[in-house]
N, C-alpha and C positions, 0 to 999 in steps of 0.2 A: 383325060386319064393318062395320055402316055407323057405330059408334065408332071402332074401326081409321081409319076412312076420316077420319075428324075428327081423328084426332091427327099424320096423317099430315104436314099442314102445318108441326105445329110441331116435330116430331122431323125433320122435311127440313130446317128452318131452322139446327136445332143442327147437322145432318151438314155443311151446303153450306158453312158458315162456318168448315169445318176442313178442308176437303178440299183439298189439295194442286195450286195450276194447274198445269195442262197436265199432271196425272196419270197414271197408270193405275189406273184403278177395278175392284176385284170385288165382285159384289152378288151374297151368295150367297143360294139358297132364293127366288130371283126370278119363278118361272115362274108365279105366281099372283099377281104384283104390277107387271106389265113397265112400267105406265106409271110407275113410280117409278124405274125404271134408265133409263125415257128422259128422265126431267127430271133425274137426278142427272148422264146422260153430258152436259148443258148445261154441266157446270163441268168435265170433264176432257177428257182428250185421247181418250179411249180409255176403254171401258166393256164387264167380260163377265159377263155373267149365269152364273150354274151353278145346276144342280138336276139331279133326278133324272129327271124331268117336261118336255118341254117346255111352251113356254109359250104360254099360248092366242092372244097377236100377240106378232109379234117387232118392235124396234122399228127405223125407222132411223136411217139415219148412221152415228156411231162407235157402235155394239153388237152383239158378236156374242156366239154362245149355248154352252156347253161342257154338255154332258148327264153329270157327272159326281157322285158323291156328295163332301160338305164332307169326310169324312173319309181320301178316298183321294185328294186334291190333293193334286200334287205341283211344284215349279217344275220340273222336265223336264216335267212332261206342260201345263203353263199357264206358265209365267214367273212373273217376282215383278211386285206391286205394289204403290203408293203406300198408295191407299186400302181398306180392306176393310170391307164390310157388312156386317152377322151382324143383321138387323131381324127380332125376334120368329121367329128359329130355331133357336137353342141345345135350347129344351125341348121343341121336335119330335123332336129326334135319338138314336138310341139311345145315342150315346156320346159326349155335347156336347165330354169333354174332350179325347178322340182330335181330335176336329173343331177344335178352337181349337189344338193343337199341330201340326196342318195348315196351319192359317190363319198362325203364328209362321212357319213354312219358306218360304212366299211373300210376306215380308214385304220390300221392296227397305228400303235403308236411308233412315232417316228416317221410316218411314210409318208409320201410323195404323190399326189397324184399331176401330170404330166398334159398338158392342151396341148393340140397343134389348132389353129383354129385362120380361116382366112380373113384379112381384115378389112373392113369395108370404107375406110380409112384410105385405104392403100393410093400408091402414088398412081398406078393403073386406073384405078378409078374415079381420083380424082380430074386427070387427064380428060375420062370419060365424061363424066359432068363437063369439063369445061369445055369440051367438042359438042356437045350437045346430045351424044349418044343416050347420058343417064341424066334422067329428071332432077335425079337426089344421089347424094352417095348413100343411102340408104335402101337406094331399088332394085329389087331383086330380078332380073333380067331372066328372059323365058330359057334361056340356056342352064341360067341355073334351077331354078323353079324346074325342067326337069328332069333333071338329078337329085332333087326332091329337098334342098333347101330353102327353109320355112322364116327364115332369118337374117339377116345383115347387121354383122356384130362388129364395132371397134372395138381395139384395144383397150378403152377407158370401160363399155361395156363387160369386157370379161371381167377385168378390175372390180368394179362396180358388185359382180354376180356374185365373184370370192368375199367380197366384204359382207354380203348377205349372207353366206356361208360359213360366217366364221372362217372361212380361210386368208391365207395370207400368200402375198405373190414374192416367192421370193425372186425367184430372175424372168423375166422377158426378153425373146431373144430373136430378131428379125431370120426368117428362114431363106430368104427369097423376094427380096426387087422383081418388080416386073414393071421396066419400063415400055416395052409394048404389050402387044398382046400375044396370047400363046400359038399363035400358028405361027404370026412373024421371029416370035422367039426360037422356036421350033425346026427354024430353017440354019441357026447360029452354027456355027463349029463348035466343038465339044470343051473347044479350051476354053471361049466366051463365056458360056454356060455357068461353067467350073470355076471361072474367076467370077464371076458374078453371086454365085452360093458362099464361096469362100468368104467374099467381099460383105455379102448382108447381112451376118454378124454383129459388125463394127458398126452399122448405121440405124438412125433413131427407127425401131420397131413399127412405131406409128406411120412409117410410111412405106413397112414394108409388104407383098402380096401376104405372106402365109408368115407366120407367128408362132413362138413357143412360149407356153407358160408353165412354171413349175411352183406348184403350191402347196403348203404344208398347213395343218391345224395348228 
């Protein structure tokens, strides 16, 4: 979590600068992250969190809260919107592709909806595999299993999910290298860190930890 908590800045930077003014915002899978839908509702007009869960503060102003699952939205039961978040919840969900063919029908025209998603691809895990830690780059390791990820997604995968969805990927944007792991990362000085987020922009997505994708109908 307190990595999460470090990448958060620079995956908010890549969201804000594509968000639609005086939008309407949906940040799904929120109720464990609310202070992120109340700095995101800073750029739009309107901001609604959804999850299953509510959430442990609610924020104010423009945000209000729908207790509903990604996969049973509907624009009768929510309306459409500009922008849509999907940050690090595809691979929680039992059926991420139901869930992003939900996200398509509340899509108003014009808009965006925004993945962050980790890639199971990544140069960390490859590493892993080849130390022998992970059977497959596909294995879902009990650390994550329980934080309650149901899935291990590459980049070709998300790809893949959009083209089932009628969507289209317009950019892919590596968030975050991880050439160790996160405790020995953990221990870096802050400038390392900071060149290293800056740095994994420029470098092929495919081998990065955490990932952006911004896709349109």
């Amino acid at each position: 979590m307190e990595f999460y908590q470090k990448t958060l800045e620079y995956s908010n930077r890549m969201i804000t600068s594509r968000l639609k003014k005086d939008g309407r915002l949906l940040d799904v899978g929120s109720a464990e992250c609310p202070q992120r839908t109340a700095f995101l509702a800073s750029f739009c007009r309107e901001a609604v969190m959804l999850d299953i869960q509510k959430p442990y503060f609610m924020p104010a102003g423009n945000v209000s809260f729908m207790m509903l699952s990604a996969e049973e939205l509907s624009s009768e039961k929510a309306g459409v919107f500009d922008d849509i978040i999907l940050s690090n919840v595809l691979e929680h969900l039992d059926n991420p592709l139901k869930a992003l063919l939900s996200m398509r029908r509340v899509m108003a025209p014009g808009a965006s909806i925004h993945i962050l998603s980790p890639n199971c691809e990544s140069l960390n895990r490859r590493m892993g595999v080849q130390m022998g830690i992970l059977k497959s780059i596909c294995e879902i390791p009990e650390k994550e299993i329980a934080i309650g990820h149901k899935h291990a997604m590459s980049v070709a995968d998300i790809e893949n999910m959009a083209r089932e969805s009628a969507l289209h990927v317009k950019e892919k944007i590596g968030v975050v290298l991880k050439p160790l792991p996160t405790p020995e990362m953990l221990k870096w000085p802050e400038e390392r860190l900071k060149a290293l987020f800056e740095l994994s922009p420029s470098l092929p997505p495919e081998i990065c930890h955490e990932v952006y994708f911004r896709l349109t109908a």
